[in-house]
C-alpha positions as a Markdown table, in Angstrom:
| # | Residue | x | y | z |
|---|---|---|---|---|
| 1 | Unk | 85.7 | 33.2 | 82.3 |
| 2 | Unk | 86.2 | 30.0 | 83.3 |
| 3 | Unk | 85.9 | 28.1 | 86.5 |
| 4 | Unk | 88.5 | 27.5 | 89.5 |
| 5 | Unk | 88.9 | 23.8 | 88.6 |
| 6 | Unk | 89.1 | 24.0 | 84.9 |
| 7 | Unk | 91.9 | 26.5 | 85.6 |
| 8 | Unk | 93.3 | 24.3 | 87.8 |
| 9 | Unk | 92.7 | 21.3 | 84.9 |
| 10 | Unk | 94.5 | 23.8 | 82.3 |
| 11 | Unk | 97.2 | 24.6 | 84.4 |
| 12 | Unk | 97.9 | 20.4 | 85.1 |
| 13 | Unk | 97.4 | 19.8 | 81.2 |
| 14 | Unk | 100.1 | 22.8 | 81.0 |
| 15 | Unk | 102.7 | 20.9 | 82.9 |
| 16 | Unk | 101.9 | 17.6 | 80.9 |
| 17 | Unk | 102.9 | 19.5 | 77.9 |
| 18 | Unk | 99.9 | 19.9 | 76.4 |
| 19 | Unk | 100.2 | 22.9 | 73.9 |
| 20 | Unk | 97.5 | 26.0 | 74.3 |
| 21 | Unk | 95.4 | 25.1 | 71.8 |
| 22 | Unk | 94.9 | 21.7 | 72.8 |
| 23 | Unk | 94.1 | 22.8 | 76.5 |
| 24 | Unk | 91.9 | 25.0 | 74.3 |
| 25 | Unk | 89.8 | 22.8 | 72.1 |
| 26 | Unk | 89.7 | 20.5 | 75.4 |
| 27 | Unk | 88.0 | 22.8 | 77.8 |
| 28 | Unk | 86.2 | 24.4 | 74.8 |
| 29 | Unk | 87.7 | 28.1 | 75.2 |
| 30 | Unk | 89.2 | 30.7 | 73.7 |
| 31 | Unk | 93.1 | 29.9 | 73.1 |
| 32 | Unk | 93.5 | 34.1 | 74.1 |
| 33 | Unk | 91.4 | 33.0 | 77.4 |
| 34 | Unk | 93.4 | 30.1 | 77.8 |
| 35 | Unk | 96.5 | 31.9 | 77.6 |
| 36 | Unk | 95.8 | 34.8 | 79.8 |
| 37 | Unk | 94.3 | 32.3 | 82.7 |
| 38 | Unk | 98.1 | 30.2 | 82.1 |
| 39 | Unk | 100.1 | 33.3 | 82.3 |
| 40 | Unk | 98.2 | 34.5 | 85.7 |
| 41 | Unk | 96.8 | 37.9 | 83.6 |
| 42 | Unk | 93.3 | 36.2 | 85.2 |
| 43 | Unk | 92.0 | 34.3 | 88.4 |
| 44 | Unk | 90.0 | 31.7 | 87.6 |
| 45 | Unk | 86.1 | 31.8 | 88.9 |
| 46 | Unk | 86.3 | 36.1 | 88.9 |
| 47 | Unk | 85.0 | 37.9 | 85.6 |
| 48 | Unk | 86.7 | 40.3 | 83.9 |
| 49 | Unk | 85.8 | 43.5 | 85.0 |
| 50 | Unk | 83.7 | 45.7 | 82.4 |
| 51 | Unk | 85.6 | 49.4 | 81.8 |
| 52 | Unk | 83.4 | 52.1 | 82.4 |
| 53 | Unk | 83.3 | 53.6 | 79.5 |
| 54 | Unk | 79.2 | 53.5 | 79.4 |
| 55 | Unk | 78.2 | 56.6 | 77.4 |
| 56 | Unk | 74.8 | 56.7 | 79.8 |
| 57 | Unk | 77.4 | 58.0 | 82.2 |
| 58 | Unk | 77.6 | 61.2 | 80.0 |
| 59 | Unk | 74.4 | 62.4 | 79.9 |
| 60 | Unk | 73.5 | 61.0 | 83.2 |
| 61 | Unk | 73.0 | 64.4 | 85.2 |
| 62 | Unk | 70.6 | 65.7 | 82.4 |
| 63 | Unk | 68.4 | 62.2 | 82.1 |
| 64 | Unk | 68.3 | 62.6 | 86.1 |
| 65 | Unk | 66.8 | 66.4 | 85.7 |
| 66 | Unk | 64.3 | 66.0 | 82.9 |
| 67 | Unk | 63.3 | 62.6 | 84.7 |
| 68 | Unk | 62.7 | 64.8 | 88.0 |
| 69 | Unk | 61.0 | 67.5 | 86.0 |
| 70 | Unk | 58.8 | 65.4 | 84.1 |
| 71 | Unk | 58.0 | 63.2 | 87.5 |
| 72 | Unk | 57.3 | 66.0 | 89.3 |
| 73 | Unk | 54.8 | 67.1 | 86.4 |
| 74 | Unk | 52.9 | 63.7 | 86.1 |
| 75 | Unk | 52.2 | 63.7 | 89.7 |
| 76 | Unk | 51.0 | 67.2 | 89.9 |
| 77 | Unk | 48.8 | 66.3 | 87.0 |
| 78 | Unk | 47.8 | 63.1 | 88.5 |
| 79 | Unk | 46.5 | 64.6 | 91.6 |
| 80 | Unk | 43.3 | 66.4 | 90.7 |
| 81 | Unk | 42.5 | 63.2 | 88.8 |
| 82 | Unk | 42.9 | 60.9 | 92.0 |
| 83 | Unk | 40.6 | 63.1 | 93.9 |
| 84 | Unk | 37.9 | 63.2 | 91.3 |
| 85 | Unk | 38.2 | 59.5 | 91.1 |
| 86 | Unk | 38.2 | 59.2 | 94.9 |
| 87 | Unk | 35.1 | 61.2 | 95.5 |
């Protein structure tokens, strides 16, 4: 990513005529960033978005079950103890 004013900076060095990997090397970037930012593939000062392709997102409905299983256990458990403590 890089900010709104170093894309505007890259886009000015652009008109001079200043090749992609000097803009590059200048702003100390990527020549692919560089290149996407120049041909409006990205807006400067927003990240590229991360795909969802998290493999969390899988599983996710079984984590959530044995997590509520397993809570629901521990507090049971827990209980009795409190009170003894409490007492």
């Amino acid at each position: 990513m890089i900010t709104y004013g170093k894309g505007m900076e890259a886009k000015a060095l652009k008109k001079q005529g200043w090749s992609i990997a000097a803009i590059a090397r200048h702003l100390n970037r990527d020549r692919k960033t560089i290149r996407a930012y120049l041909n409006d593939n990205r807006e400067p000062g927003n990240r590229k978005k991360p795909q969802n392709n998290d493999i969390f997102i899988k599983y996710e409905p079984y984590i959530r079950s044995r997590f509520t299983y397993w809570f629901g256990y521990f507090c049971l458990n827990l209980l009795p103890l409190i009170e003894k403590l409490t007492k």
